[in-house]
The first five atom37 places (N, CA, C, CB, O) and aatype in JSON, in Angstrom:
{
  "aatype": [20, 20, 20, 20, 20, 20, 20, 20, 20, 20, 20, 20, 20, 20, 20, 20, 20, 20, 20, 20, 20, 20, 20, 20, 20, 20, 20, 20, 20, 20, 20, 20, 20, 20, 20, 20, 20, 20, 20, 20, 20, 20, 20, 20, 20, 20, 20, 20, 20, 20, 20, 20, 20, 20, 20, 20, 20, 20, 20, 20, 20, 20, 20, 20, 20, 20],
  "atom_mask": [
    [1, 1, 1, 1, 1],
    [1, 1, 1, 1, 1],
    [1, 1, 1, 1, 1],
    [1, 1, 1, 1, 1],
    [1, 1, 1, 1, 1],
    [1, 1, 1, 1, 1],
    [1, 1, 1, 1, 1],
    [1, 1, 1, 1, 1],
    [1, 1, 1, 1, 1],
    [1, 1, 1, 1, 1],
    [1, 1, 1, 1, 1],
    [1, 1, 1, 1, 1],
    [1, 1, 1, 1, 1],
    [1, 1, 1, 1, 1],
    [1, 1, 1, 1, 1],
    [1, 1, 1, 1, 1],
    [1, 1, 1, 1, 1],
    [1, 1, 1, 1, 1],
    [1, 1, 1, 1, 1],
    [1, 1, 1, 1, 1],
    [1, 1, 1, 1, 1],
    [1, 1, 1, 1, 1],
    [1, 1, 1, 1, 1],
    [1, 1, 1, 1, 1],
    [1, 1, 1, 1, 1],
    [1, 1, 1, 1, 1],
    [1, 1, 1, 1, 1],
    [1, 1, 1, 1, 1],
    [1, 1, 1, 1, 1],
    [1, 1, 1, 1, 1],
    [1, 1, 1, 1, 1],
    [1, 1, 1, 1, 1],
    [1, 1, 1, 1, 1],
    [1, 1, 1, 1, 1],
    [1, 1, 1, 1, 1],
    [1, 1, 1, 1, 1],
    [1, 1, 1, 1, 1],
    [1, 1, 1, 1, 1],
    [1, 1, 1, 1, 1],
    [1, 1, 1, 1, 1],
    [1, 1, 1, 1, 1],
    [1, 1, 1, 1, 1],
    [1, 1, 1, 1, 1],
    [1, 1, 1, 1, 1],
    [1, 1, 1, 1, 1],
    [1, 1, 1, 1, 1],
    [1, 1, 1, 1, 1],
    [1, 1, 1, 1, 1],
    [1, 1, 1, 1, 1],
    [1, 1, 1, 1, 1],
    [1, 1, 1, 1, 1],
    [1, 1, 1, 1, 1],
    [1, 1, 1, 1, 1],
    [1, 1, 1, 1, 1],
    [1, 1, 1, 1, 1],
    [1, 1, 1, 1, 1],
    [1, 1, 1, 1, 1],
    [1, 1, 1, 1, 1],
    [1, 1, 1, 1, 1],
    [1, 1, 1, 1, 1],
    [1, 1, 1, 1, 1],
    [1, 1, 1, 1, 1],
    [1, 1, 1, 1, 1],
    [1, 1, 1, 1, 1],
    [1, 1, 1, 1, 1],
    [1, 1, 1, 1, 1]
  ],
  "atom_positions": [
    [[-14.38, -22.63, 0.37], [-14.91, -21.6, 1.25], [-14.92, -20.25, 0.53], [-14.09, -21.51, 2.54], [-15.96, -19.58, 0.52]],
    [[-13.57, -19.73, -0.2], [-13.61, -18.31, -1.11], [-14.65, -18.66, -2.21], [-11.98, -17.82, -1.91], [-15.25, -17.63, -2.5]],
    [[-15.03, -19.56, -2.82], [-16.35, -18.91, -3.61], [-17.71, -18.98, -3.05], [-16.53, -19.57, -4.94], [-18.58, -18.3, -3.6]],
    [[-18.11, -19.91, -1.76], [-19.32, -19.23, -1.2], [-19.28, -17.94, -0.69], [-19.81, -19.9, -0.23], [-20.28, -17.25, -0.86]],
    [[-18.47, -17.55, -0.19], [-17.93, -15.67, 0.09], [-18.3, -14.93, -1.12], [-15.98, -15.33, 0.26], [-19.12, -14.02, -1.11]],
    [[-17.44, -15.5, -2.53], [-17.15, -14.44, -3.08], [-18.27, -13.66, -3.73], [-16.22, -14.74, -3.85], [-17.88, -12.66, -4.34]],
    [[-19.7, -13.93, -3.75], [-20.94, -13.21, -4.07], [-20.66, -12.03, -3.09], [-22.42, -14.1, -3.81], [-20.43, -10.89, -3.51]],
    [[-20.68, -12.29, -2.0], [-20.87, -11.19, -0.97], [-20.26, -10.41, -1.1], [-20.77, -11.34, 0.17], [-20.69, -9.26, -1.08]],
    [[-18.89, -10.74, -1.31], [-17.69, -9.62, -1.01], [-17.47, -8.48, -2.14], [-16.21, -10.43, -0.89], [-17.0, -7.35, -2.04]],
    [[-18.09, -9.36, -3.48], [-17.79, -8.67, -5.09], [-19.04, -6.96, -4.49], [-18.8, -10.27, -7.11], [-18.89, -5.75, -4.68]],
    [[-19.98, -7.68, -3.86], [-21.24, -6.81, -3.51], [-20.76, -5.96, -2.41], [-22.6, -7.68, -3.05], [-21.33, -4.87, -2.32]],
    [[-20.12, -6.15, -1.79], [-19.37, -5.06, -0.98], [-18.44, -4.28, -1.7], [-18.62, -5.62, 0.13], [-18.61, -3.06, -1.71]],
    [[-17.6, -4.74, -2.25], [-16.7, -3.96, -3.11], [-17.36, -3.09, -4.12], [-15.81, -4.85, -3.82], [-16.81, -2.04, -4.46]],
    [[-18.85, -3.56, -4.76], [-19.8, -2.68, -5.53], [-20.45, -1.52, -4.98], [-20.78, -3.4, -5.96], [-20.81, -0.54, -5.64]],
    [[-20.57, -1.69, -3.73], [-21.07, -0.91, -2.38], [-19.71, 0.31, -2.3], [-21.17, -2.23, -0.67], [-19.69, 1.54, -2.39]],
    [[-19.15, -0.25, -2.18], [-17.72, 0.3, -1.49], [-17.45, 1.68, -2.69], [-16.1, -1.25, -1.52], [-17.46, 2.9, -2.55]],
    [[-17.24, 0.82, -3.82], [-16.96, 2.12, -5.1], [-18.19, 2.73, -5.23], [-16.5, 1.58, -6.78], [-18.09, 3.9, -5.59]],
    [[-19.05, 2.44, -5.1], [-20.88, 3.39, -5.25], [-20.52, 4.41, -4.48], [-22.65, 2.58, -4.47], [-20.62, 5.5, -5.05]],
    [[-19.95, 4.46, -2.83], [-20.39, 5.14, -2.15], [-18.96, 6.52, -1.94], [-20.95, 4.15, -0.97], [-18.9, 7.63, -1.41]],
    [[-17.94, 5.54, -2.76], [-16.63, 6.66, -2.8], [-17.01, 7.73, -3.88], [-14.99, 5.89, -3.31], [-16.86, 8.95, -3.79]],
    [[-17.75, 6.74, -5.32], [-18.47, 7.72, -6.19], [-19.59, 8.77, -6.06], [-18.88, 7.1, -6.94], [-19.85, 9.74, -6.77]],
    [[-20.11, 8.33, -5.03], [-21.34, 9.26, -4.67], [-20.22, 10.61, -3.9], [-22.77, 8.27, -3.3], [-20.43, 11.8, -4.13]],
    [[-19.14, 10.16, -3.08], [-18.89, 11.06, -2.44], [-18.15, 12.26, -3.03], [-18.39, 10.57, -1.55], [-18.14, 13.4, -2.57]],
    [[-17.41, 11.69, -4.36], [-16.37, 12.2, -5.25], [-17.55, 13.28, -5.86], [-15.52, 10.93, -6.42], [-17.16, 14.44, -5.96]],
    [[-18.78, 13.04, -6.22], [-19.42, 13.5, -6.64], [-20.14, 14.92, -5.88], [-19.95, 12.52, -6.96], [-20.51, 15.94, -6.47]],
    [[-20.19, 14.67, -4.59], [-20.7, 15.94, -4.19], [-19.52, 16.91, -3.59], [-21.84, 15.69, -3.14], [-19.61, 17.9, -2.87]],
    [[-18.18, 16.13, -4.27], [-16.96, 17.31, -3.98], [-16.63, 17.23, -2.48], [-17.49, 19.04, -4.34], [-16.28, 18.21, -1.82]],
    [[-16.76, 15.9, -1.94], [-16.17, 15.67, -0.62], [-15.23, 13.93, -0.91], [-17.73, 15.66, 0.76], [-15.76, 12.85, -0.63]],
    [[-14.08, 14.04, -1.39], [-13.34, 13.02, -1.61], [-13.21, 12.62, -0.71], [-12.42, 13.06, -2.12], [-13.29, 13.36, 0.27]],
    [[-12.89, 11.05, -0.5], [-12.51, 9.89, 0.33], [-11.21, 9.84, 0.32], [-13.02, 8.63, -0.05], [-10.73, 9.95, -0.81]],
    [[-10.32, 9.7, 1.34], [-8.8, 9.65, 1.69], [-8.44, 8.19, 2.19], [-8.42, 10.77, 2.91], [-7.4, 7.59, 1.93]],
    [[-9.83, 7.61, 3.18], [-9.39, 6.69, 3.73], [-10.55, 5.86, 3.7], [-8.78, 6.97, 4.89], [-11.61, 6.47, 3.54]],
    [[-10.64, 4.29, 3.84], [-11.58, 3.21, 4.58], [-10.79, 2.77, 5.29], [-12.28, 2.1, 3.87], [-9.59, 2.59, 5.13]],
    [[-11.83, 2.46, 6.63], [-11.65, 2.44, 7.81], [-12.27, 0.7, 7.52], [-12.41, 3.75, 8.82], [-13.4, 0.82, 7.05]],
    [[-12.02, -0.31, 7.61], [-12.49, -1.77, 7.71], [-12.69, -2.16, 9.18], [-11.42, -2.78, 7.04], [-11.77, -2.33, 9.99]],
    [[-13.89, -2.27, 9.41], [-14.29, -2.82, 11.27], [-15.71, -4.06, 10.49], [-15.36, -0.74, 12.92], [-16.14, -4.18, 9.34]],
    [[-15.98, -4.67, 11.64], [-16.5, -5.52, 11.57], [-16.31, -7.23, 11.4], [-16.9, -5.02, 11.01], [-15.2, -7.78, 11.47]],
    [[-17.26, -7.78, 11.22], [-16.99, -9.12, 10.82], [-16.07, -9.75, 10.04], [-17.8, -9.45, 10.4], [-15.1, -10.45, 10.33]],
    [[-16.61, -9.34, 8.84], [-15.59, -9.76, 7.1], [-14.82, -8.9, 7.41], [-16.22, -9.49, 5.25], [-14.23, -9.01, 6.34]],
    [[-14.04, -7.81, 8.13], [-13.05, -7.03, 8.08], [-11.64, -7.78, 8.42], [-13.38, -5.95, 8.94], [-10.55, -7.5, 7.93]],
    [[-12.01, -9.13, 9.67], [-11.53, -9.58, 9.47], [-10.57, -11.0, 8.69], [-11.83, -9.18, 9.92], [-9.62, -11.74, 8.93]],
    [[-11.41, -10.76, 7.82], [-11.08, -11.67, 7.05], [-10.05, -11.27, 5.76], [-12.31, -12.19, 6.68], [-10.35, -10.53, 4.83]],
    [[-8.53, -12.09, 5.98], [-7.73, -12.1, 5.41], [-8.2, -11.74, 3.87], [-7.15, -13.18, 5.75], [-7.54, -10.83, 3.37]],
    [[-9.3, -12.33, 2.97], [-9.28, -12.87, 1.84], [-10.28, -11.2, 1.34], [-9.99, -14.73, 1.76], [-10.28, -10.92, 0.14]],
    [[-10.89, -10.42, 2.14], [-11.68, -9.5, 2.06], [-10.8, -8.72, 1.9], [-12.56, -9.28, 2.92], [-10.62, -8.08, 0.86]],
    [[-9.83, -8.6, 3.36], [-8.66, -7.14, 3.12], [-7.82, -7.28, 2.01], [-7.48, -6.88, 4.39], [-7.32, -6.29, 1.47]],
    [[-7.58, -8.71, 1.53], [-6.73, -8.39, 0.49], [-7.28, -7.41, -0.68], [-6.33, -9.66, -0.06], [-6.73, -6.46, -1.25]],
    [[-8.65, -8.01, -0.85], [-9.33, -7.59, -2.22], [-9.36, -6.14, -1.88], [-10.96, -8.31, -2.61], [-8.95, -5.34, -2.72]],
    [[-9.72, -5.81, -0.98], [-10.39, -4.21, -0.88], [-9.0, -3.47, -1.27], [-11.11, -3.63, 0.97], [-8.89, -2.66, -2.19]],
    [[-8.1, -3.83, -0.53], [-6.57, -3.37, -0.53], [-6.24, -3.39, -1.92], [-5.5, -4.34, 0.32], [-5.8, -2.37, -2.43]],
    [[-6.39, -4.26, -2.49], [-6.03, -4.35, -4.07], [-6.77, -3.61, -4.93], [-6.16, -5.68, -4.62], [-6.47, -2.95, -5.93]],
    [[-7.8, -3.83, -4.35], [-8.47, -2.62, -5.46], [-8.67, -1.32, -4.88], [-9.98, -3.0, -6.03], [-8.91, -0.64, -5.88]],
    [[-8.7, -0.77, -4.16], [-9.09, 0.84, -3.45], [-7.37, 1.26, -2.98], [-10.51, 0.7, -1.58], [-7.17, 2.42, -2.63]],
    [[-6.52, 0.56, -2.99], [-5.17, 1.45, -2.56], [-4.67, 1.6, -3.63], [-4.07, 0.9, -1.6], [-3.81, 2.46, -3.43]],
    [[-4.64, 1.28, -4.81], [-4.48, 1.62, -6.39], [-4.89, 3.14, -6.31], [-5.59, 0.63, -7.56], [-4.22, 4.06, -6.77]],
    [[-5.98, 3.24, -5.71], [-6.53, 4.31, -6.63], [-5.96, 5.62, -5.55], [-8.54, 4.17, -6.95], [-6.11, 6.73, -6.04]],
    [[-5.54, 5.6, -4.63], [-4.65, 6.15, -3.66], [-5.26, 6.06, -2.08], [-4.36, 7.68, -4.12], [-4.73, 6.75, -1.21]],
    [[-6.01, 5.48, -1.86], [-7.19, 5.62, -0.68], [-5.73, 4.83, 0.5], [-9.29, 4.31, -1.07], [-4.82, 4.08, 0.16]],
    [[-6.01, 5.33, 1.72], [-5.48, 4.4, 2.72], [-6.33, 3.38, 3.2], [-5.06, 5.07, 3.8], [-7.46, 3.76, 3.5]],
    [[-6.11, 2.24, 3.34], [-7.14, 0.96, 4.01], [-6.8, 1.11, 5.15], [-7.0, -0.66, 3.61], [-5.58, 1.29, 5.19]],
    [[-7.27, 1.13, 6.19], [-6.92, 0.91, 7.49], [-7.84, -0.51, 8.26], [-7.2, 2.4, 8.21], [-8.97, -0.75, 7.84]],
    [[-7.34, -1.21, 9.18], [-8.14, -2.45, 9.76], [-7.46, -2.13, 11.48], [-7.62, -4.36, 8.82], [-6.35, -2.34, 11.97]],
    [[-8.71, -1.55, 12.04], [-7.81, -1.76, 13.47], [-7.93, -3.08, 14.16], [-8.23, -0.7, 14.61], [-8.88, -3.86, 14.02]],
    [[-6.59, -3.32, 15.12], [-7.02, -4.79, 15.83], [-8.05, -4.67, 16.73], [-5.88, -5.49, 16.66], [-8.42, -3.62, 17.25]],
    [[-8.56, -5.88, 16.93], [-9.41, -5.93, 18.11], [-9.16, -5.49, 19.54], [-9.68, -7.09, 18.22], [-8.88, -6.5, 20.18]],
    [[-9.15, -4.75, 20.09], [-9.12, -4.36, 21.63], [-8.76, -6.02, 22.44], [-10.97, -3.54, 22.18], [-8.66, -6.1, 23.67]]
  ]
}
């Protein structure tokens, strides 16, 4: 099941740093991602994002479902 995912998710995570870089860039830094949605919940997604974006000091946040 993790490698039919893992196209998608590598492409989110490519998404994900594009858009912290775009932001770093016009001098409005990112502090936090906020994870909602579908794949948000998915164990195997939060790990990755977590592993790679809380390195760099960002907070991940995932709220529960209501």
């Amino acid at each position: 099941m993790k490698s039919f995912f893992h196209p998608l998710f590598e492409k989110i995570e490519s998404k994900v740093a594009e858009l912290l870089q775009d932001a770093a860039n016009t001098g409005s830094p990112v502090n936090f991602i906020f994870m909602v949605g579908g794949f948000s919940e998915s164990p195997y997604m939060k790990t990755n994002i977590k592993s790679k974006f809380e390195r760099e000091g960002l907070t991940i946040l995932v709220p529960k479902r209501p």
